[in-house]
N, C-alpha and C positions, 0 to 999 in steps of 0.2 A: 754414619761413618763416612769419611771424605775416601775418596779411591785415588786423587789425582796422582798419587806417586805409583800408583802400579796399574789398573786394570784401568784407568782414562786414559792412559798413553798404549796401553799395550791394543787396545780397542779402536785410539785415532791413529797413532803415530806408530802402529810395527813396534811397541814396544823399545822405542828407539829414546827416551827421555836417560839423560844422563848424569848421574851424580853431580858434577858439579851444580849443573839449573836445581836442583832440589836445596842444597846446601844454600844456596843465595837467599832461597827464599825461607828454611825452615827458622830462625829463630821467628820471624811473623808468622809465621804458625803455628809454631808454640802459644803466640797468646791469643792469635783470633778464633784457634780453634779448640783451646782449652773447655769446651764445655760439649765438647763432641767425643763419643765412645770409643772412636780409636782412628789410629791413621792405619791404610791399608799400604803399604808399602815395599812387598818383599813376596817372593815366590811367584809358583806360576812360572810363566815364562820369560821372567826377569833376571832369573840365574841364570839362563842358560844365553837368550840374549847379550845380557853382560857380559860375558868373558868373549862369544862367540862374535860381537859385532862391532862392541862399541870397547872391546879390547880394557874392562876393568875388572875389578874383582868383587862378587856380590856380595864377599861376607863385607872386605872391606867398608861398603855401603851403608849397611846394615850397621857397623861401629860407628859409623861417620855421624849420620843420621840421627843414631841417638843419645849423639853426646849432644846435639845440637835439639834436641826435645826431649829432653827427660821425664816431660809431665804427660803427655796423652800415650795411653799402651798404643803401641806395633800391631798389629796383623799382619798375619799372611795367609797364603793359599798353599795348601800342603795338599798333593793330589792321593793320599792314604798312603797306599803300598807303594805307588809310585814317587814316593817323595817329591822332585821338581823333576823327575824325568818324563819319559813314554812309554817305558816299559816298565815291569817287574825290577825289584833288587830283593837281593837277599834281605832277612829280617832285620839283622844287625845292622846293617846299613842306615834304614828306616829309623831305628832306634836311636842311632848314634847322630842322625841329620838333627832330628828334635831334639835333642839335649844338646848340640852346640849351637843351634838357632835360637833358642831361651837363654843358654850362657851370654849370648851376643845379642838379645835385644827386645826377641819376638815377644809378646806378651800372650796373644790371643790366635791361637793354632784353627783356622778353615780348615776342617777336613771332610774332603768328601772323594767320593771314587765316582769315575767318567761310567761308569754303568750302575752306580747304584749296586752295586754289591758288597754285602753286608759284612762279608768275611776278609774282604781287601779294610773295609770303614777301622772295623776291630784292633784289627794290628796301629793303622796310622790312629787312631784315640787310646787304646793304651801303650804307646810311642809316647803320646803329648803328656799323659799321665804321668809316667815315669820322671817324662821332664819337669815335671812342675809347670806345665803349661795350664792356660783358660780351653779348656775343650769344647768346640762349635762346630760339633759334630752335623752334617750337610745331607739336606737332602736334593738331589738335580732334579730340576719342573722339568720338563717336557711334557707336550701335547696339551690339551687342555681341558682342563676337569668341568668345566661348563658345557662342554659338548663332546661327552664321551663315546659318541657315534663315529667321531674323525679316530681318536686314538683309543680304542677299545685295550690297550694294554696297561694303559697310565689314565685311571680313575681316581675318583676320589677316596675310594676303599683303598687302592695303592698306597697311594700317599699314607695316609693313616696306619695304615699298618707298619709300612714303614719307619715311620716316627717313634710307633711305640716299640719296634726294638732296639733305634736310638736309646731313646728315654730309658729303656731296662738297664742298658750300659751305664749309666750314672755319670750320662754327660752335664756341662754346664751351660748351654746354650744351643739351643736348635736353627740350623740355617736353611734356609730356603733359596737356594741358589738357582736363580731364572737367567740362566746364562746365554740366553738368544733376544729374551723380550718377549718369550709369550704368555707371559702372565696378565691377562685381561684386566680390568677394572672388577667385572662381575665376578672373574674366575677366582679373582683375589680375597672377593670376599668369601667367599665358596669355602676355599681353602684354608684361609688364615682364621676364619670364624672357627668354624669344626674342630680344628687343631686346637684353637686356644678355649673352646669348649670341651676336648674330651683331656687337657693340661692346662689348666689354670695359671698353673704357679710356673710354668717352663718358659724360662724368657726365649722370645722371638726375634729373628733377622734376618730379614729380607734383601736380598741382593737381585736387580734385575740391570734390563739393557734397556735402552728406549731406541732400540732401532726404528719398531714401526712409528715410534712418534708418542705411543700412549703410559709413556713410562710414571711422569707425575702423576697423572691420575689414578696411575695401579697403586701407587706408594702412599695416595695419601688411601686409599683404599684400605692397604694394609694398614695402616695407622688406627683406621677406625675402625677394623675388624679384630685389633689386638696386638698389632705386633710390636717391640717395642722397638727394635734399633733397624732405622733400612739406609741403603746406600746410595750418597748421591757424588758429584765432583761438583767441585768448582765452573762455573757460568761456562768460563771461555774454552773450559775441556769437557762440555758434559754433551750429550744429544748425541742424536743418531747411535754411531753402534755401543758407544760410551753411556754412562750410568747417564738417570736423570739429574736434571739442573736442580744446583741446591739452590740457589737465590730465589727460583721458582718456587721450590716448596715449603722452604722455611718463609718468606711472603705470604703463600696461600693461606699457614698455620698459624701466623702470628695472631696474638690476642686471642685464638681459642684452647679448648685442655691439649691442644695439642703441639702448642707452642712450645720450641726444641731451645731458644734460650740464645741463640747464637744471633748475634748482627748481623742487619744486613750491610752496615756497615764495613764489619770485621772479614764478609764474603768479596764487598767490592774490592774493598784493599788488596786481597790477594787475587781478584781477578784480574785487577790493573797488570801485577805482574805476569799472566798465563796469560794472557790476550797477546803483549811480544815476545813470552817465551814461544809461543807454541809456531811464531814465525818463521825462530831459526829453524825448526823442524821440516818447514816447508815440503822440501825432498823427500821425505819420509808420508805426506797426507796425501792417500790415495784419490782424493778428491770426490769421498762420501759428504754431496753437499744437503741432501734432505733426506727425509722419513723414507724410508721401505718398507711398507706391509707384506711384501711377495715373502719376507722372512715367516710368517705366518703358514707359510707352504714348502718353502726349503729348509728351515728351523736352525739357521748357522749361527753359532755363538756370534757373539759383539766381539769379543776377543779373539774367534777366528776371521770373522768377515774383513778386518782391510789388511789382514798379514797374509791372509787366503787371495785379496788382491792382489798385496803390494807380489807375492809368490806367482801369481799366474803372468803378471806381467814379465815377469825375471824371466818366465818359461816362455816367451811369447806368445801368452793365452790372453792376453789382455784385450787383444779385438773380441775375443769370444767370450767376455765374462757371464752374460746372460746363459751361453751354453754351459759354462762350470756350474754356475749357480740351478738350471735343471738338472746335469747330472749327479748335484751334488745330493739332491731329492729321491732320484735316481739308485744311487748309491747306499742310501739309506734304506730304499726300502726294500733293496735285494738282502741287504744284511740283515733285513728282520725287523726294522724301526728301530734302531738305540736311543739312548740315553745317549747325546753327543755334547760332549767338554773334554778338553785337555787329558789323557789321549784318544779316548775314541772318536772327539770329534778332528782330528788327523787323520785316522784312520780311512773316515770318510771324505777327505778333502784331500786325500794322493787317491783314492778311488778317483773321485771324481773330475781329478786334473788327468788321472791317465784313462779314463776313460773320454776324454774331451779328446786326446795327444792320440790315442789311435780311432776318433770318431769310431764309438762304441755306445750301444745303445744299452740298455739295462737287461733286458733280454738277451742279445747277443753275446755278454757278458756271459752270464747265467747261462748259455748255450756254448759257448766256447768254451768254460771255464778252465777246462782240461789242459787246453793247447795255449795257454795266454801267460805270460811272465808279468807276474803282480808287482807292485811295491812290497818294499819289505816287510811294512805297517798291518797292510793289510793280509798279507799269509800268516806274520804273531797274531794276530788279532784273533784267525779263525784257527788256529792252534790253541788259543787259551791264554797268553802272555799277559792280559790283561784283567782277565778273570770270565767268570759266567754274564752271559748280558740277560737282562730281564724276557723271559719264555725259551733261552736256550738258542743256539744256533742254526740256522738252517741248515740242515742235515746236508743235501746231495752237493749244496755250494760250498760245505767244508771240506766235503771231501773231495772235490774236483779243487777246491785252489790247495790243499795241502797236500795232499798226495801222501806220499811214504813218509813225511815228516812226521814227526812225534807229536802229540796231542796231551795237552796238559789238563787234569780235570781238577778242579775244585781253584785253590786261591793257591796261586803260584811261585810265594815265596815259600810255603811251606814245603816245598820239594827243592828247595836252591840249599847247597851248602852255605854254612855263614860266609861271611868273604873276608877273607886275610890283608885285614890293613897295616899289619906288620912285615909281610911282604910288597905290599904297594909302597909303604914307606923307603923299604930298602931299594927299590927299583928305582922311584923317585931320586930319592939323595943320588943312587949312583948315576941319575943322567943330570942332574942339576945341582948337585951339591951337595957333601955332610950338614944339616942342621938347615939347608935351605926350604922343608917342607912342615909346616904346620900342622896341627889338627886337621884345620878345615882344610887345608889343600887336599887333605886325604878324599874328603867327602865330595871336593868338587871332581877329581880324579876319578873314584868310583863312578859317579853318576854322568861324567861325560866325560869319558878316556881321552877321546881325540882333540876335543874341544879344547879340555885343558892343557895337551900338552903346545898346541896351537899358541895359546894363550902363554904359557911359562916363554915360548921361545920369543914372543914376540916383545913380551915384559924386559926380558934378559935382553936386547937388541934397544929395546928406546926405552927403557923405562915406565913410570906410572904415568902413561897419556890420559887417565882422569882429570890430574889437574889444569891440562888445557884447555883454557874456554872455547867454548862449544864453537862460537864463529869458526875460530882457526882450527878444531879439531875437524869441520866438515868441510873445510874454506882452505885454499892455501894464501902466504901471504902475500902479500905485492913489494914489491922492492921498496927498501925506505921506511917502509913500516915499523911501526915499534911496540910490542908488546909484554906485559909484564905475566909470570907467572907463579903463582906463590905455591912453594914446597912446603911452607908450614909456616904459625906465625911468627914474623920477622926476618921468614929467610925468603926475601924475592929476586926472581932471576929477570931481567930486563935484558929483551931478544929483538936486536933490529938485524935488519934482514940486506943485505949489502948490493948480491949481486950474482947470477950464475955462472957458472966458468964452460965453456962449447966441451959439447960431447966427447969423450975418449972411445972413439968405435970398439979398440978390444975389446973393452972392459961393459961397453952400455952404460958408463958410471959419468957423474958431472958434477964437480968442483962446489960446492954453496959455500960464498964469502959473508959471514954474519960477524956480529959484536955482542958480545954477552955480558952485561954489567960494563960496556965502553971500550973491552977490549976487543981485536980483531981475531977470529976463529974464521979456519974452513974443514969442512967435512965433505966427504965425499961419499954420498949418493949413488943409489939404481936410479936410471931415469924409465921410470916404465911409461914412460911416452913411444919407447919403439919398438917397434911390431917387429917380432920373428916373422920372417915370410912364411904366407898361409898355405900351407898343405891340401891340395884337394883332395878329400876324401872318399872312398869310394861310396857308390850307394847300394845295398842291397836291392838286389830283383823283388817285388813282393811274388811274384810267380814263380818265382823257384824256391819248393820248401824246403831247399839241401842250405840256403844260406838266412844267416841268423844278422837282421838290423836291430837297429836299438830302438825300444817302443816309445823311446822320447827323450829329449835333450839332459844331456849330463855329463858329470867326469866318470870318468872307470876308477874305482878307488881301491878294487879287488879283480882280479883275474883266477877263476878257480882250476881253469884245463889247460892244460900244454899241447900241441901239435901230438900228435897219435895217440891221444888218448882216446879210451871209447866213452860213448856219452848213452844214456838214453832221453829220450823226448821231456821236454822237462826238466832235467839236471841241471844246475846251476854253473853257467861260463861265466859271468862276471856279474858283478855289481855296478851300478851307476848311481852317482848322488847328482842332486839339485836343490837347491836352497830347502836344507832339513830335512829332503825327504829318497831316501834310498829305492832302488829299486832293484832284484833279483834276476837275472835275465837270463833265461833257461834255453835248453839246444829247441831246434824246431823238429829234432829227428831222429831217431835212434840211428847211429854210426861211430865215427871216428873223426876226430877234431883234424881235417884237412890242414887249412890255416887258419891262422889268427891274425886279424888287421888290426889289433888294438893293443894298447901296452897300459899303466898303472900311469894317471896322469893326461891321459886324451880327453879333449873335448868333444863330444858328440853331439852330433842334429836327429832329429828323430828321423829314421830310417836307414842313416850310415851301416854299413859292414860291422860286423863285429867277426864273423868266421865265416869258414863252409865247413859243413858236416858232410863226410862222404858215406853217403849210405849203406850196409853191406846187401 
């Protein structure tokens, strides 16, 4: 299976690959890859990047896409109960994403849950069932079953067991999802032999990463140990934290039984064109230029390792990445050792950026837990929002980061009301319009409130910025320029670009004199070239524990106390977000909320004021 439209970009490029660059190139893929099991294209953290980054619409994608290849089935990555989010939804939600993702394209449903539990797997493959979907029900590698002495939880008895109560559920396909890269050459065989020894007839699919390098040779591993479909990308998008090179190993296998039938021809052709697509990307490559084996010690997905960069840099953790990448080890093993993919591998990577942000060691952690304001992630996480992790939780650490919050035990949607998409409908139309909301907006709605409505307002303000090529969607243009844009076929707009008109100080707004199809247009513009004057902010004392700083850079997006209220130690005074990942921030004291320095919209440095608590 080729990955380059979804897990090659989401692994090099931050998941930043944009409908249009697919579109140019899908009808040549339709025929160079006509004899490959599916294209991976869809899910994961494509939906949720697309509306949130690159400002389109995923289902849209998805229709675009497959009117433009009819002939090779879709895949996607469906994270079970959690559909494409990071937490829990109700059942019906679940239900209702897979029967419009099949209406719209998907063929072949990846399901698997970020801990390996069984009860979360159940609901997302009878989801897919219902839909009429291909069910490739998932199992996540971690550790490594060639040397069961490092991860004494995930043996090869594990695995196997768990397969067979895949297998009992009357799936269609078994997946082996090695979502870091550590499935060894030897491990692979270990694994994939046994499995296709104690299931003969269960077709096999391998998915790994080739972070540390050894990805080809686990694949052709798997090959010879049985499996039958494994996942590579395209030359110029494969390697390091991205799947292994297909021109590599459909080469290696040509002329033997295990000759996959594809050109190497038919691979260069399209590598011609990801060699300068992946250019314009440039801004987006975190600059992963070789093999990492240390991934064999910290175990971070491919597809979190350069969003987990491109994210610490945003934080200004970028000098310290070697320090994220031990605390992110760190972080794991106070949680018990997970099973880490999408979401629990978040989970452990806001651990481990806010354990980097207040220079916290794994212990001290675990010794403070009481007194310390977690990410949002990780307080659901040890509340249960994600379901059971394999051997259970560590007891005294749940209870110190949960505190008096509720605890959810077994699988999580089974305790949610279904959700009213007949009322989200109507809430919809009445902020955007009678008849302006779809099926699927419903679905994108539920699963990312904020996100979407981000998105509707920004839609309704410029339109569908999809069809801008990518240059000028990340590029602005230069004067004189001329670019053409096609709204559909035969209808194209031709945009030269004239001229700026000087600043209106009232307004912060500037004149743009352009031609559209020849004629002359001006629009008038925010120019966010100019800075509001910067506010010095106070800094909290760390020796005074009457006042409350922020444990690391973000906006306040929630404010929960008002000036005289009483707090106790730990109670929640506000929230703070930073790229995807929120954080809780709790009083340092039992009292009465003094002041408050922050308001809904502040940007914070890690340490700023947020309040004093006056003691009583």
């Amino acid at each position: 299976m080729d990955t380059t439209w979804r897990d090659a970009h989401q692994s090099l490029l931050a998941t930043r690959l944009r409908t249009h660059d697919m579109e140019r190139i899908a009808p040549i893929t339709a025929h160079a890859m006509a004899n490959a099991f599916a294209l991976e294209m869809w899910g994961g953290a494509t939906f949720d990047v697309a509306m949130r980054f690159l400002h389109e619409d995923p289902w849209d994608r998805l229709d675009r896409l497959r009117a433009l290849v009819p002939n090779i089935p879709f895949q996607m990555l469906l994270r079970g109960a959690n559909a494409v989010g990071y937490t829990s939804y109700p059942d019906n939600v679940v239900y209702e994403f897979c029967k419009q993702a099949r209406k719209h394209g998907v063929d072949v449903f990846r399901v698997f849950d970020s801990l390996n539990y069984v009860e979360n797997l159940k609901l997302g493959i009878d989801a897919v069932r219902q839909a009429d979907g291909v069910i490739e029900a998932t199992v996540c590698y971690t550790g490594d079953v060639s040397n069961p002495a490092k991860h004494p939880k995930y043996t090869l008895e594990y695995y196997l067991d768990l397969v067979d109560e895949l297998v009992a559920l009357d799936i269609h396909i078994l997946g082996i999802k090695d979502m870091a890269g550590l499935l060894k050459p030897r491990a692979a065989r270990l694994l994939i032999g046994a499995i296709r020894s104690r299931h003969p007839n269960l077709p096999i699919h391998v998915h790994t990463h080739d972070t540390a390098g050894a990805g080809v040779a686990a694949m052709i591993a798997c090959a010879e140990a049985g499996a039958d479909i494994i996942d590579l990308a395209i030359d110029s998008m494969s390697g390091v934290t991205s799947q292994p090179c297909m021109g590599a190993f459909v080469s290696a296998l040509e002329g033997s039984e295990y000759d996959t039938g594809i050109p190497t021809e038919s691979i260069a052709a399209l590598n011609s064109y990801w060699e300068q697509t992946r250019l314009l990307y440039s801004c987006f490559d975190p600059g992963v230029k070789a093999s990492d084996t240390s991934v064999y010690t910290h175990e971070m997905p491919g597809g979190q390792y350069t969003n987990l960069l491109f994210q610490a840099q945003s934080l200004g953790l970028g000098s310290r990445w070697n320090d994220v990448k031990a605390a992110y080890t760190e972080a794991n093993r106070i949680c018990g050792d997970l099973v880490k993919v999408t979401p629990s591998s978040k989970v452990v990577g806001d651990f481990a950026q806010f354990m980097v942000s207040n220079h916290l060691t794994g212990d001290e952690v675990v010794s403070q837990a009481a007194t310390l304001s977690f990410p949002k992630s990780v307080v659901e996480f040890f509340q249960g929002y994600l379901g059971q992790p394999v051997g259970g939780f560590p007891k005294e650490l749940q209870a110190a980061i949960i505190r008096d919050a509720a605890k959810i035990e077994g699988r999580p949607g089974a305790s949610m009301e279904p959700f009213d998409f007949d009322q989200l409908r109507r809430d919809l139309e009445d902020k955007w319009g009678p008849g302006s909301i779809r099926d699927v907006d419903l679905l994108s709605a539920a699963l990312y409130p904020t996100v979407f409505d981000e998105f509707q307002a920004l839609r309704q303000k410029y339109g569908n910025l999809s069809l801008i090529p990518t240059p000028l969607f990340l590029s602005p243009l230069e004067v004189n320029q001329e670019i053409q844009v096609q709204l559909e076929v035969g209808k194209n707009l031709i945009i030269r670009y004239i001229a700026l008109g000087p600043l209106h100080k009232e307004t912060a707004k500037r004149d743009v004199y352009f031609e559209l199809n020849g004629e002359p247009r001006i629009v008038s513009v925010d120019d966010t070239s100019v800075k509001p004057e910067v506010v010095a902010r106070v800094r909290a004392d760390p020796a005074n524990k009457n006042q409350l700083g922020a444990p690391m850079s973000g906006a306040v997006v929630e404010i929960k106390v008002a000036v005289g209220d009483k707090v106790k130690a730990g109670q929640a005074v506000c929230v703070l977000s930073a790229m995807k990942m929120e954080t809780v921030v709790g009083a340092p004291a039992d009292g009465v909320i003094e002041a408050l320095h922050v308001a809904i919209g502040d940007n914070l440095g890690a340490g700023d004021l947020i309040c004093l608590v006056k003691t009583e």
